[in-house]
PDB file of N, CA, C, O and CB in Angstrom:
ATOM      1  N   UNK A   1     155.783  91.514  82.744  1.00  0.00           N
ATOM      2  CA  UNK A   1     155.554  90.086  82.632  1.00  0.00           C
ATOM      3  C   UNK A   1     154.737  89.620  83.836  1.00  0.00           C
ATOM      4  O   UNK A   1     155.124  89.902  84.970  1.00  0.00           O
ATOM      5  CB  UNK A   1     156.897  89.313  82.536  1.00  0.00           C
ATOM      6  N   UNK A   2     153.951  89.125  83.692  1.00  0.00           N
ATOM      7  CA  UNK A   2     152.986  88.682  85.030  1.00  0.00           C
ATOM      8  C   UNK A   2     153.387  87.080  85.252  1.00  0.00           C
ATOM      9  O   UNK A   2     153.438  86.204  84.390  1.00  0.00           O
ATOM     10  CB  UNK A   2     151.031  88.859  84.665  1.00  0.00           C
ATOM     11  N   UNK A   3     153.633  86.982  86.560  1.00  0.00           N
ATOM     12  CA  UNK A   3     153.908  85.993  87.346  1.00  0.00           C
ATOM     13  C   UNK A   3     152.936  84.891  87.648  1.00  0.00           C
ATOM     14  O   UNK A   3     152.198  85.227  88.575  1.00  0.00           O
ATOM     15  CB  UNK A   3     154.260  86.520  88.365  1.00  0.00           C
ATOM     16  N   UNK A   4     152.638  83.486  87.105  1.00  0.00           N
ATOM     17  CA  UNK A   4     151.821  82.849  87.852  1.00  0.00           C
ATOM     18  C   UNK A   4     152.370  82.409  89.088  1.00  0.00           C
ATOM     19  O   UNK A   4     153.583  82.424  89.298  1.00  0.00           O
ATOM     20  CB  UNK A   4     151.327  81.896  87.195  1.00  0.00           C
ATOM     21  N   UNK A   5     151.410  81.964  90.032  1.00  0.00           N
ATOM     22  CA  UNK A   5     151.952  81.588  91.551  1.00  0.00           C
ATOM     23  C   UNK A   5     151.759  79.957  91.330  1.00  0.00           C
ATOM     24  O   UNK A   5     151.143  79.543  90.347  1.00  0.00           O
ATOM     25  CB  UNK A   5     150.872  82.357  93.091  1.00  0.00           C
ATOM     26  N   UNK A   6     152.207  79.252  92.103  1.00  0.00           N
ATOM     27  CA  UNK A   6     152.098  78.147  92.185  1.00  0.00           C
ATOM     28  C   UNK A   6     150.874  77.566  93.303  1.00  0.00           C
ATOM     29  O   UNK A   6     150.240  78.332  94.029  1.00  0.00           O
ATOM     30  CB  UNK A   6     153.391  77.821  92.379  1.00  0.00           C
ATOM     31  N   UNK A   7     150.719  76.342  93.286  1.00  0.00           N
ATOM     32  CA  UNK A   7     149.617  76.399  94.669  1.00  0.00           C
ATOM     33  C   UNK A   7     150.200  76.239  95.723  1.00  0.00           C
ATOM     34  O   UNK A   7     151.294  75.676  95.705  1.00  0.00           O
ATOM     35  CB  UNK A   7     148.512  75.371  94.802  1.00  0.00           C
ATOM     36  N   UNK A   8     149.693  76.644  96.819  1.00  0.00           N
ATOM     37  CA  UNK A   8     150.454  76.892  97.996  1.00  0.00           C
ATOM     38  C   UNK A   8     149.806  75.788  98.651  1.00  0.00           C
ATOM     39  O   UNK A   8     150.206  75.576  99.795  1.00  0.00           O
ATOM     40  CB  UNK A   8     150.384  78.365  98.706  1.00  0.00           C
ATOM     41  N   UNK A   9     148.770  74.920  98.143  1.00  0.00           N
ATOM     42  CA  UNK A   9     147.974  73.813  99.371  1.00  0.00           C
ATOM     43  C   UNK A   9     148.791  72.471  98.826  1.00  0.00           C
ATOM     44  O   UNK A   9     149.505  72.271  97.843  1.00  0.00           O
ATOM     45  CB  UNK A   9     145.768  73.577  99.213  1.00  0.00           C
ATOM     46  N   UNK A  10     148.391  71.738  99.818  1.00  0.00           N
ATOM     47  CA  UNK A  10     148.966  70.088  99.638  1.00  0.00           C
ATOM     48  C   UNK A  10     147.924  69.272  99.722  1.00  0.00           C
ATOM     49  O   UNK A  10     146.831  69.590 100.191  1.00  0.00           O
ATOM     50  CB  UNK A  10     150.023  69.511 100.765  1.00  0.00           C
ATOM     51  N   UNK A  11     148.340  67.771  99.096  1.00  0.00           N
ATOM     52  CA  UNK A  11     146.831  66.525  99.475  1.00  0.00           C
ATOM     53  C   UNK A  11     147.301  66.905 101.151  1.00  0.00           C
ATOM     54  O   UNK A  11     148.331  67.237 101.737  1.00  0.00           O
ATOM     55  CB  UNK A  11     147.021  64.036  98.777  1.00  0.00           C
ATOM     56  N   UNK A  12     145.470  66.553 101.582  1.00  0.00           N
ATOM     57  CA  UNK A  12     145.272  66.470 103.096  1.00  0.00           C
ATOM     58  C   UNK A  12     144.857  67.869 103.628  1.00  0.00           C
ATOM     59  O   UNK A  12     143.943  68.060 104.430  1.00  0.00           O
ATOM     60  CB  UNK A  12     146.643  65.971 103.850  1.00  0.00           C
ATOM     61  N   UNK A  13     145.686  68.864 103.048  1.00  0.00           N
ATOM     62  CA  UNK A  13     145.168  70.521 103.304  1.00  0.00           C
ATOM     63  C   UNK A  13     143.405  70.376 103.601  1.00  0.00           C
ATOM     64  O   UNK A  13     142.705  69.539 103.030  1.00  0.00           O
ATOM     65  CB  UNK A  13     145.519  71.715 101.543  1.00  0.00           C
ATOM     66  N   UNK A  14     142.864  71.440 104.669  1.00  0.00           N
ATOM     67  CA  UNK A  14     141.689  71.670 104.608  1.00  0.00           C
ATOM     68  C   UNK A  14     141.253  73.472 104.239  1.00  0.00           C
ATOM     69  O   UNK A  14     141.449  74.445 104.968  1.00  0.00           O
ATOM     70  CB  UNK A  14     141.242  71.063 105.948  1.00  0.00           C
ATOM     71  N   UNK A  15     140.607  73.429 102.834  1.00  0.00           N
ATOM     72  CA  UNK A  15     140.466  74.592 102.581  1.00  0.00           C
ATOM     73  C   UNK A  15     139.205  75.027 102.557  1.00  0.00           C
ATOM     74  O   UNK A  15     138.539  74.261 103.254  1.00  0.00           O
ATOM     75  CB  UNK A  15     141.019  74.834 101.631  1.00  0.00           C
ATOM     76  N   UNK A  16     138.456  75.990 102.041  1.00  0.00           N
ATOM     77  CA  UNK A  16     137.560  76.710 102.129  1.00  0.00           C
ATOM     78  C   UNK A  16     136.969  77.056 100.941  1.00  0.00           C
ATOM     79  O   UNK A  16     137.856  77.628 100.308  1.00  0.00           O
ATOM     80  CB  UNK A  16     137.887  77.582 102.755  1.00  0.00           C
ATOM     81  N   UNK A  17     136.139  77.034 100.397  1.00  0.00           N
ATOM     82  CA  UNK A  17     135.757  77.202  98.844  1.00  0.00           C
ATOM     83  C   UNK A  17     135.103  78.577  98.850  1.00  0.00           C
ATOM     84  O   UNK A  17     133.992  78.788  99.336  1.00  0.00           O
ATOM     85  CB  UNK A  17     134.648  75.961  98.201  1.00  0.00           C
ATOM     86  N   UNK A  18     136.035  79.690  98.154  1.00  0.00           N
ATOM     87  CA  UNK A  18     135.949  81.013  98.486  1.00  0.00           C
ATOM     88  C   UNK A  18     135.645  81.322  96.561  1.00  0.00           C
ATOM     89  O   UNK A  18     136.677  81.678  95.991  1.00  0.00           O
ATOM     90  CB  UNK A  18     137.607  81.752  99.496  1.00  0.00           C
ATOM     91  N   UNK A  19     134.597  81.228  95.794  1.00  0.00           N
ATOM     92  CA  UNK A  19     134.693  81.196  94.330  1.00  0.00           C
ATOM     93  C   UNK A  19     134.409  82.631  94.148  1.00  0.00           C
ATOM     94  O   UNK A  19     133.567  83.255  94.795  1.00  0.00           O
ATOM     95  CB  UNK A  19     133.675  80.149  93.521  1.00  0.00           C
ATOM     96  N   UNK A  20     135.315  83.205  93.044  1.00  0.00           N
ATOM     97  CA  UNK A  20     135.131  84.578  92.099  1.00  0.00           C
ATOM     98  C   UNK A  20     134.172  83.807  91.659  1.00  0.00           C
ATOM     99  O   UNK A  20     133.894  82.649  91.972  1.00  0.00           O
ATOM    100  CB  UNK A  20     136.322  85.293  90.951  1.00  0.00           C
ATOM    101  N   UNK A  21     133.393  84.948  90.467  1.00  0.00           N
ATOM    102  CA  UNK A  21     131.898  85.423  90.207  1.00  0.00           C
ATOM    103  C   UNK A  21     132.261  84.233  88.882  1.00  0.00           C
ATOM    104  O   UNK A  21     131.443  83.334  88.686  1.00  0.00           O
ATOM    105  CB  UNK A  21     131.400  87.545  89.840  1.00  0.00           C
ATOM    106  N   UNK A  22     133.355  84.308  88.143  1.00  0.00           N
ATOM    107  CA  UNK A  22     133.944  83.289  87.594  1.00  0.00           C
ATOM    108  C   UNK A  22     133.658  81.527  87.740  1.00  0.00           C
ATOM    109  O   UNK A  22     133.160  80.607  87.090  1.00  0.00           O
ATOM    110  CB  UNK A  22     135.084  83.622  87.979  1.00  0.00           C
ATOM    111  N   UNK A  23     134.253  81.747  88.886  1.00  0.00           N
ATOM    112  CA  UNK A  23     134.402  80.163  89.676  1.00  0.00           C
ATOM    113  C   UNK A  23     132.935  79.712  90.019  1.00  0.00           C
ATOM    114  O   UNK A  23     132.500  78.563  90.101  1.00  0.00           O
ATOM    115  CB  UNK A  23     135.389  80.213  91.332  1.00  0.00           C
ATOM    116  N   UNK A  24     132.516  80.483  90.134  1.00  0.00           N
ATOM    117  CA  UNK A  24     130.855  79.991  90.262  1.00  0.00           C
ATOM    118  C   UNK A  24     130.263  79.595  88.930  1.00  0.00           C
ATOM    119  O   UNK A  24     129.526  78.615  88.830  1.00  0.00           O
ATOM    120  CB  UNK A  24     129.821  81.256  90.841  1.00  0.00           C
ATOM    121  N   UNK A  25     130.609  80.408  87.853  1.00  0.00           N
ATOM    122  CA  UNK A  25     129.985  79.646  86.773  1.00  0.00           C
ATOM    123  C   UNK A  25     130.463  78.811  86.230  1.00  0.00           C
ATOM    124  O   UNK A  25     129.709  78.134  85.530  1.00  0.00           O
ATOM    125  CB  UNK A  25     129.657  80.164  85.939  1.00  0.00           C
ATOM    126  N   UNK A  26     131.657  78.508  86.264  1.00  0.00           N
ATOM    127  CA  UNK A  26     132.440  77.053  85.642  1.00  0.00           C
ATOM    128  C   UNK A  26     131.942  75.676  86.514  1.00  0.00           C
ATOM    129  O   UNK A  26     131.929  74.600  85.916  1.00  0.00           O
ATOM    130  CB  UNK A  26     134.392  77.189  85.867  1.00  0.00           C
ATOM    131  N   UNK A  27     131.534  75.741  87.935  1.00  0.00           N
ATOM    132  CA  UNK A  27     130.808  74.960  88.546  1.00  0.00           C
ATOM    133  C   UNK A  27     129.224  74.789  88.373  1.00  0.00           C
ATOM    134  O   UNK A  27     128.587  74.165  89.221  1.00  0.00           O
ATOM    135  CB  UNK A  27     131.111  75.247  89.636  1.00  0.00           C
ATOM    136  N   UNK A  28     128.695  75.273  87.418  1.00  0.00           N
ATOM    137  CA  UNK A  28     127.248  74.623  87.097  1.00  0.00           C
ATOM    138  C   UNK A  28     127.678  73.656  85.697  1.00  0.00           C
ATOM    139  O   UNK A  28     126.806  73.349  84.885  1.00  0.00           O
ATOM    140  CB  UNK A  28     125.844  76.036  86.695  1.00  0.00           C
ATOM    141  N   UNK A  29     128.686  73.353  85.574  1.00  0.00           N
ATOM    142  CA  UNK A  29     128.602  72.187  84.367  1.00  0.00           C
ATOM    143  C   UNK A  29     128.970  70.811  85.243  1.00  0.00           C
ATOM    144  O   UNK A  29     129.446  69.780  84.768  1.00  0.00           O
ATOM    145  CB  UNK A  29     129.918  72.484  82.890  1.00  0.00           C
ATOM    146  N   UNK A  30     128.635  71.050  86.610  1.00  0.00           N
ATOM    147  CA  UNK A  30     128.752  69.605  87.707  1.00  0.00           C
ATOM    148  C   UNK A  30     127.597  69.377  88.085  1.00  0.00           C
ATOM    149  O   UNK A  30     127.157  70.443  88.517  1.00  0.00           O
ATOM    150  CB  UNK A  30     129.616  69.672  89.113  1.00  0.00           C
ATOM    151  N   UNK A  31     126.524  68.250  88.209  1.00  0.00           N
ATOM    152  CA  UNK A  31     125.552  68.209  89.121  1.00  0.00           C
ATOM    153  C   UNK A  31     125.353  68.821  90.044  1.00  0.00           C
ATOM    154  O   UNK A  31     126.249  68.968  90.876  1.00  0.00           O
ATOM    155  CB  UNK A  31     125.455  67.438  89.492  1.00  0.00           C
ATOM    156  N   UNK A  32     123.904  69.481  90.238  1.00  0.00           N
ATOM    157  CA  UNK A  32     123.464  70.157  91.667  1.00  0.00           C
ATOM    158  C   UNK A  32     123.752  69.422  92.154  1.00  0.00           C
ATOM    159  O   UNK A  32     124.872  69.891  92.359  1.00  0.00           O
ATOM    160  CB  UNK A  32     122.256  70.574  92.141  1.00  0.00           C
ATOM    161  N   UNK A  33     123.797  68.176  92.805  1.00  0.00           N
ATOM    162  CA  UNK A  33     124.479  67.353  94.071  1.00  0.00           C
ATOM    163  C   UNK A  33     125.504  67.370  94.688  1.00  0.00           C
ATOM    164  O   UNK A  33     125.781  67.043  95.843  1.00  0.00           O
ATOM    165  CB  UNK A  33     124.620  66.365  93.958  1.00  0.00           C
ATOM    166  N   UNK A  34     126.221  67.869  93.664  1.00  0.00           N
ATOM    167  CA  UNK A  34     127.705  68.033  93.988  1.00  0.00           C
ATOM    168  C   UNK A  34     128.227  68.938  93.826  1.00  0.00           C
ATOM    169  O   UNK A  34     129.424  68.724  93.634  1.00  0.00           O
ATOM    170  CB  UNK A  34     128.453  67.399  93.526  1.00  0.00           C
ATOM    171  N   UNK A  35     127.919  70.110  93.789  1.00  0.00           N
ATOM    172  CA  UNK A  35     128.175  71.587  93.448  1.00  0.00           C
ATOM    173  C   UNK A  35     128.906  71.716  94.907  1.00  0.00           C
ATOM    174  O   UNK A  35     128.673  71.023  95.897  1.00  0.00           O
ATOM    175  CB  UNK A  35     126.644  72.719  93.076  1.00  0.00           C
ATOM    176  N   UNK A  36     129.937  72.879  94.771  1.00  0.00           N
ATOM    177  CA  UNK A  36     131.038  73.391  96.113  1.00  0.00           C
ATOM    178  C   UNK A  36     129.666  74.327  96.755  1.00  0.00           C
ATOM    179  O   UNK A  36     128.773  74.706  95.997  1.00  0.00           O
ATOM    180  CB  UNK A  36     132.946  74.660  95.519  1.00  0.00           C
ATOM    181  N   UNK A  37     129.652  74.579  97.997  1.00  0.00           N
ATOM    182  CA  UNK A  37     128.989  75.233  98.875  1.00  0.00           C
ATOM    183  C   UNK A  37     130.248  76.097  99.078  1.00  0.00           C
ATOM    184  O   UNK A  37     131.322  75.669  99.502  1.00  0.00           O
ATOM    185  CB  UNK A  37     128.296  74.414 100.077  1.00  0.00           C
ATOM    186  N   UNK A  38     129.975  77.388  98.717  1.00  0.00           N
ATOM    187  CA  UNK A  38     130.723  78.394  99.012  1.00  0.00           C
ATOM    188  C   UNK A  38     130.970  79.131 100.835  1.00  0.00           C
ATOM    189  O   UNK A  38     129.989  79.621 101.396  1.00  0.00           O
ATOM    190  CB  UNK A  38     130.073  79.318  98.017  1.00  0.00           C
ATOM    191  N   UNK A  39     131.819  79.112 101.271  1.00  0.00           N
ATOM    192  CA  UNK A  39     131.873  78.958 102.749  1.00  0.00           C
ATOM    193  C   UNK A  39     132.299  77.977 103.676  1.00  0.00           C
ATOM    194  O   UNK A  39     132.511  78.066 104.885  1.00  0.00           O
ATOM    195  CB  UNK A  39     130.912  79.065 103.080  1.00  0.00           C
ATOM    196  N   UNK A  40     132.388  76.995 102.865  1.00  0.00           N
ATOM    197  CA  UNK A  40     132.540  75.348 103.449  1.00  0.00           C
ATOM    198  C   UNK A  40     133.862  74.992 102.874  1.00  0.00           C
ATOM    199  O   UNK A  40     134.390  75.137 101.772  1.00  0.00           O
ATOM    200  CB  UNK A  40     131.239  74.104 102.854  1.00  0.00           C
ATOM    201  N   UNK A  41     134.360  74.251 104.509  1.00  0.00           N
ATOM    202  CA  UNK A  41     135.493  73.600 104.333  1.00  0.00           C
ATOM    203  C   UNK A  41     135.586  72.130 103.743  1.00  0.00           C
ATOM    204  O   UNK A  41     134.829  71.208 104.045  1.00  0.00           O
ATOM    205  CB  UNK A  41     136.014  73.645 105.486  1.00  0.00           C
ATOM    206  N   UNK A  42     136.755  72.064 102.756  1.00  0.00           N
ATOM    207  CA  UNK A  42     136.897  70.550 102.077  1.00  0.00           C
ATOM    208  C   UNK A  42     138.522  70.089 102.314  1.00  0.00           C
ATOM    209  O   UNK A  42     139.550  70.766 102.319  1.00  0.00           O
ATOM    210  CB  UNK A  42     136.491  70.600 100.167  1.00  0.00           C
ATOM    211  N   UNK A  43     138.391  69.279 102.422  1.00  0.00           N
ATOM    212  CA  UNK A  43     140.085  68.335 102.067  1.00  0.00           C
ATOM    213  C   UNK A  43     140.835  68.457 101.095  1.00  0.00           C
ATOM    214  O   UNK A  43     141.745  68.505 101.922  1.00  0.00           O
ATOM    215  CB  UNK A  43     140.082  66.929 101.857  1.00  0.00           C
ATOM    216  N   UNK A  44     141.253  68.536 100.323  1.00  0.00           N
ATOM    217  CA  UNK A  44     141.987  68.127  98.948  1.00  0.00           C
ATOM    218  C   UNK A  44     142.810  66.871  99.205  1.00  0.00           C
ATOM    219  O   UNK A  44     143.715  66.620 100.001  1.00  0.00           O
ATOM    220  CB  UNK A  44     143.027  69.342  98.370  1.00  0.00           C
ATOM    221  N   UNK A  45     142.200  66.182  98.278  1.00  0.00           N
ATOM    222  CA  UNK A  45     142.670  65.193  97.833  1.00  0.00           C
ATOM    223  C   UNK A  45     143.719  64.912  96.676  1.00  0.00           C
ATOM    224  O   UNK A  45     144.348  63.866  96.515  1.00  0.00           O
ATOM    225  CB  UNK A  45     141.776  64.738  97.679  1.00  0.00           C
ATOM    226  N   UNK A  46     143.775  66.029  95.926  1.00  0.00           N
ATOM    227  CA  UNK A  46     144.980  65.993  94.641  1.00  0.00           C
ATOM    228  C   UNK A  46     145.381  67.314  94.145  1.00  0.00           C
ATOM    229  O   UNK A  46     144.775  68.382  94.235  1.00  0.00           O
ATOM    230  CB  UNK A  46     144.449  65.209  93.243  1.00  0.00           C
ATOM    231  N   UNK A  47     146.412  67.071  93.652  1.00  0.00           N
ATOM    232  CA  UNK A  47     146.215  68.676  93.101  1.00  0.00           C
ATOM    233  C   UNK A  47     147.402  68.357  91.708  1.00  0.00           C
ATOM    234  O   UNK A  47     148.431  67.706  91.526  1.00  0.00           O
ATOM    235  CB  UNK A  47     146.866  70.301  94.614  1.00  0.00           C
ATOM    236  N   UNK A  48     146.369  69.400  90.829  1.00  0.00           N
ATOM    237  CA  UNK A  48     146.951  68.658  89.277  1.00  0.00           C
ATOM    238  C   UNK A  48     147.782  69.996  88.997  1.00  0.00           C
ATOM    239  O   UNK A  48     147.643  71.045  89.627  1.00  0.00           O
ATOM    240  CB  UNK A  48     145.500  68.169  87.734  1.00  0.00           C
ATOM    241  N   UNK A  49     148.475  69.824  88.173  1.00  0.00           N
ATOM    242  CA  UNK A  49     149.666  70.510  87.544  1.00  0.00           C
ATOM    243  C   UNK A  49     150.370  71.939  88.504  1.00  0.00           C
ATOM    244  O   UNK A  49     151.039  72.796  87.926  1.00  0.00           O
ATOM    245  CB  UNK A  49     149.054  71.051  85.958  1.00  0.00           C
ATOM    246  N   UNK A  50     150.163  71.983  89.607  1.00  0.00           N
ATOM    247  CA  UNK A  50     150.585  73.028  90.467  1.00  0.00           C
ATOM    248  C   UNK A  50     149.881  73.976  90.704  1.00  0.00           C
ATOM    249  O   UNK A  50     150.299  75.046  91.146  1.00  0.00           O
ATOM    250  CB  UNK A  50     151.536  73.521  90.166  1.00  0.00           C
ATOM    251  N   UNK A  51     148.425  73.651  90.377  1.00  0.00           N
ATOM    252  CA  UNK A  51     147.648  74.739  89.952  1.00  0.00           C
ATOM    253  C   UNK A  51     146.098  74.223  90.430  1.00  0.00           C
ATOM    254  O   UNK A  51     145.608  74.901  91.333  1.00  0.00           O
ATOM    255  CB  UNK A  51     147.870  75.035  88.236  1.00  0.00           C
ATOM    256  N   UNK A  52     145.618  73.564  90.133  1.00  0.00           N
ATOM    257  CA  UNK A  52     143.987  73.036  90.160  1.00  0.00           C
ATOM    258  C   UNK A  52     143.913  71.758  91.627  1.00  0.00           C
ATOM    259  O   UNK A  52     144.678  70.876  92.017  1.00  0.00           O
ATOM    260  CB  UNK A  52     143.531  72.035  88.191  1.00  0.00           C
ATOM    261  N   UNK A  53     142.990  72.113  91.937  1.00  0.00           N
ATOM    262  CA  UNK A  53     142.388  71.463  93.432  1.00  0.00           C
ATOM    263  C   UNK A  53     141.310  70.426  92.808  1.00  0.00           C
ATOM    264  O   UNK A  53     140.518  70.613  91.885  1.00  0.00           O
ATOM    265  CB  UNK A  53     141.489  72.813  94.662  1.00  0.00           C
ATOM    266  N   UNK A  54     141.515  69.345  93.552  1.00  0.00           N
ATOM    267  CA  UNK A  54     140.251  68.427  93.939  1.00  0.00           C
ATOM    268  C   UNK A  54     139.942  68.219  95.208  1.00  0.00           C
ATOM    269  O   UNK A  54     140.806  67.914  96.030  1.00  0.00           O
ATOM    270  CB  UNK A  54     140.332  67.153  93.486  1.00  0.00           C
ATOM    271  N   UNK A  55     139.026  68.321  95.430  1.00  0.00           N
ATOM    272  CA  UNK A  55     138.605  67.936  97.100  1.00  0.00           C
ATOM    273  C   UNK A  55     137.446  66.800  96.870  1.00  0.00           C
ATOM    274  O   UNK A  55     136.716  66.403  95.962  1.00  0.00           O
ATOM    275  CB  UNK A  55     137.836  69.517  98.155  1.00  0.00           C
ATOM    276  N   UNK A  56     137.675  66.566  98.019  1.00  0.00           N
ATOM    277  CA  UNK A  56     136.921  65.199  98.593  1.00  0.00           C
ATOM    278  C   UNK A  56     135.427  65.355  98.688  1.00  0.00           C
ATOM    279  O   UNK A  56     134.891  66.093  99.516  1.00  0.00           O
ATOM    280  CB  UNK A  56     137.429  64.797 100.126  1.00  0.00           C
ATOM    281  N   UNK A  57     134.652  64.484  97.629  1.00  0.00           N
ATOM    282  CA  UNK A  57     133.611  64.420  97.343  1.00  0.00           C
ATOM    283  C   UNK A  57     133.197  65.104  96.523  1.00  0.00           C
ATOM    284  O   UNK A  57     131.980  65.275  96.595  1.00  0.00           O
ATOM    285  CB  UNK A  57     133.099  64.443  98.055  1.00  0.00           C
ATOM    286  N   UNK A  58     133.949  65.844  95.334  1.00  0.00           N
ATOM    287  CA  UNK A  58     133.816  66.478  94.226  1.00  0.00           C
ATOM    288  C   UNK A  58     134.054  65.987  93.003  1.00  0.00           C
ATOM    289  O   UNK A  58     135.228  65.664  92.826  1.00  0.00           O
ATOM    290  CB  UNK A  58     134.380  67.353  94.308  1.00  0.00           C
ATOM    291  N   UNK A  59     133.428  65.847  92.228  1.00  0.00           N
ATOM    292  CA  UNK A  59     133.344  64.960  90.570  1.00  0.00           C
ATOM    293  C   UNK A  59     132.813  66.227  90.101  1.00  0.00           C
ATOM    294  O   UNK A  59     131.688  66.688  90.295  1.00  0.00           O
ATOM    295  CB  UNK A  59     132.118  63.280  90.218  1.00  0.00           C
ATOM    296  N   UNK A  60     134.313  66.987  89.108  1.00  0.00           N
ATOM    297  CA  UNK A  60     133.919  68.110  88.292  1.00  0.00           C
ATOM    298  C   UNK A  60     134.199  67.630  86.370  1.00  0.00           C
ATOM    299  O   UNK A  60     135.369  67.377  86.080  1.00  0.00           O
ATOM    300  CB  UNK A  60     135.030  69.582  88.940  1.00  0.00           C
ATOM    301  N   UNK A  61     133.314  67.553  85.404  1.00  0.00           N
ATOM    302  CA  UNK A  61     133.904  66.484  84.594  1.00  0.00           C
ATOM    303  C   UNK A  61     135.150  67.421  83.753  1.00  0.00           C
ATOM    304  O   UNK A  61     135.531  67.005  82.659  1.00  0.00           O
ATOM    305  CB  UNK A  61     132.599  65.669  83.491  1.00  0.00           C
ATOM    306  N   UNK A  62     135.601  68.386  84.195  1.00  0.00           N
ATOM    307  CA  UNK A  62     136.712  69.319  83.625  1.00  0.00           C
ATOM    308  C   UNK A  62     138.076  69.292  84.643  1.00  0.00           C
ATOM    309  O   UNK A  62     139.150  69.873  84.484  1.00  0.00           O
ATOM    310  CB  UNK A  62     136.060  70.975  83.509  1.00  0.00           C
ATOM    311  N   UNK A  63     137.645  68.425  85.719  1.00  0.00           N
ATOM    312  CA  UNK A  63     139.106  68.013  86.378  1.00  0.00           C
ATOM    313  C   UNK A  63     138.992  69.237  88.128  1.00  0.00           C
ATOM    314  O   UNK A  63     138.039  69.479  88.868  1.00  0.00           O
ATOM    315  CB  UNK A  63     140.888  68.651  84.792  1.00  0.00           C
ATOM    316  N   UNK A  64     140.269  69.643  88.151  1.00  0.00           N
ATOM    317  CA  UNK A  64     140.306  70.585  89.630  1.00  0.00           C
ATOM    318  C   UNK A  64     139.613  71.672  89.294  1.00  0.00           C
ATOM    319  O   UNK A  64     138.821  71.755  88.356  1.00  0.00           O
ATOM    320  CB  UNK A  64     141.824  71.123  90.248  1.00  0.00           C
ATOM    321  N   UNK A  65     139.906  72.508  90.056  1.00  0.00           N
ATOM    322  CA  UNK A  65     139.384  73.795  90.384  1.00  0.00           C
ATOM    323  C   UNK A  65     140.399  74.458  90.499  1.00  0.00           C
ATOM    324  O   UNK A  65     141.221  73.763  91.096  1.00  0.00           O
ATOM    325  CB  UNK A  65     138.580  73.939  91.471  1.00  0.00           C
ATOM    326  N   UNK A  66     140.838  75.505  90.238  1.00  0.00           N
ATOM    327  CA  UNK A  66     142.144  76.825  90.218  1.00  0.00           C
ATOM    328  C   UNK A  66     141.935  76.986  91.623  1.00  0.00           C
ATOM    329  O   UNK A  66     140.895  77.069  92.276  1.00  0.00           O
ATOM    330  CB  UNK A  66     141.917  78.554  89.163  1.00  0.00           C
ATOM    331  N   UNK A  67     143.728  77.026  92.115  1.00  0.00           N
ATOM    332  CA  UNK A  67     143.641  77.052  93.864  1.00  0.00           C
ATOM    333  C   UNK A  67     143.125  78.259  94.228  1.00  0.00           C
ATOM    334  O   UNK A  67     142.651  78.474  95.344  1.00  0.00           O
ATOM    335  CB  UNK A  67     145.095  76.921  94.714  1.00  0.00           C
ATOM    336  N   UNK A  68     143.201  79.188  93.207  1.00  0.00           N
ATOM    337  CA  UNK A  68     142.361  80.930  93.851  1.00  0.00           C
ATOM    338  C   UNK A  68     140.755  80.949  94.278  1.00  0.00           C
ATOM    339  O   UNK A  68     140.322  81.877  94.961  1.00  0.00           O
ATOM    340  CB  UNK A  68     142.325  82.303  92.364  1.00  0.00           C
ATOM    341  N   UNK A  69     140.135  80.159  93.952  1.00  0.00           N
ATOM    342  CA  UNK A  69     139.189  80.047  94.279  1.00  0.00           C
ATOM    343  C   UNK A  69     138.979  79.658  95.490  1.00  0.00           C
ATOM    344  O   UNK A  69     137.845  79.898  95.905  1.00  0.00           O
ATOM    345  CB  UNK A  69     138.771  79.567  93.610  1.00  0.00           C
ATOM    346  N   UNK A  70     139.956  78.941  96.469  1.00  0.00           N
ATOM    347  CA  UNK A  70     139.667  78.404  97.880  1.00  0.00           C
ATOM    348  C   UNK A  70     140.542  79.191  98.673  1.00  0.00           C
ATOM    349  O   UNK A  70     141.557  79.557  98.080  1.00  0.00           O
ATOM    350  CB  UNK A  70     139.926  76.821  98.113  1.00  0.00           C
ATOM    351  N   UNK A  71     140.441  79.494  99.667  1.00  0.00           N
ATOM    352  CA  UNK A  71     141.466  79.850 101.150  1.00  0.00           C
ATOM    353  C   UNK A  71     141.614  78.641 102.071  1.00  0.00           C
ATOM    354  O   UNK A  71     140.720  77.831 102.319  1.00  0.00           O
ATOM    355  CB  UNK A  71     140.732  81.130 102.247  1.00  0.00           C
ATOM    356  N   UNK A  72     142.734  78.628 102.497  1.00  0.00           N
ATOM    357  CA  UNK A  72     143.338  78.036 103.946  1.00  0.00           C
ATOM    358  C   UNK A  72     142.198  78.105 104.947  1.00  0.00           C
ATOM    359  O   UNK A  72     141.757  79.134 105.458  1.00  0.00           O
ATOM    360  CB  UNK A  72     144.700  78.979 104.597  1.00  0.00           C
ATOM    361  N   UNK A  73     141.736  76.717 105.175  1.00  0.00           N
ATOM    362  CA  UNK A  73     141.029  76.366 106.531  1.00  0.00           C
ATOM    363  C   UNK A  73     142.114  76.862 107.900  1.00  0.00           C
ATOM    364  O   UNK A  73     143.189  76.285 108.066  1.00  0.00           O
ATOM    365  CB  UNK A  73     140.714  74.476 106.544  1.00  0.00           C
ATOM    366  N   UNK A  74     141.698  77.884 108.721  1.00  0.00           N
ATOM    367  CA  UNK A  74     142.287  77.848 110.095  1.00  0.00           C
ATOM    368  C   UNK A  74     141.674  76.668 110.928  1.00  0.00           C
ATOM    369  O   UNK A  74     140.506  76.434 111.239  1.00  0.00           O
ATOM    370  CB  UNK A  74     142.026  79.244 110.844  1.00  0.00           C
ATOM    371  N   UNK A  75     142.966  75.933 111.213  1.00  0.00           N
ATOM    372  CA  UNK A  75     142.713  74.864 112.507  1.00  0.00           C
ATOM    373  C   UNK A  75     143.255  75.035 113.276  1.00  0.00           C
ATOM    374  O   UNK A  75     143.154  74.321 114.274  1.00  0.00           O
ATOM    375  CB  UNK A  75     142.882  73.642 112.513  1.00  0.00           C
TER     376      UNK A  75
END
């Protein structure tokens, strides 16, 4: 039986947008303007069903992003 994990980040967390080969293509149905820069740290601002990220300054029209796609900002 395979285990989903829950998300381990909170609103306010600063993470890192780390995308599988995956996560990169579900992000071209967002404006080039607003596309995640892979490498770069963001905020989260929400996080929907225990599972999907929004960060600050991101308008994706399919909602968060799956928390596997980002890592923990070290501060």
């Amino acid at each position: 039986m395979h285990t989903v994990e829950s998300c381990p980040f909170k609103v306010g967390d600063m993470v890192i947008y780390r995308p599988s080969a995956r996560g990169l293509t579900t992000d071209i149905m967002s404006s080039p303007s607003s596309q995640l820069i892979p490498g770069t740290a963001y905020r989260i601002i929400e996080v929907q069903n225990n599972a999907y990220v929004i960060v600050e300054g991101y308008h994706h029209p399919g909602g968060g992003i799956y928390w596997t796609e980002f890592k923990a900002a070290v501060t």
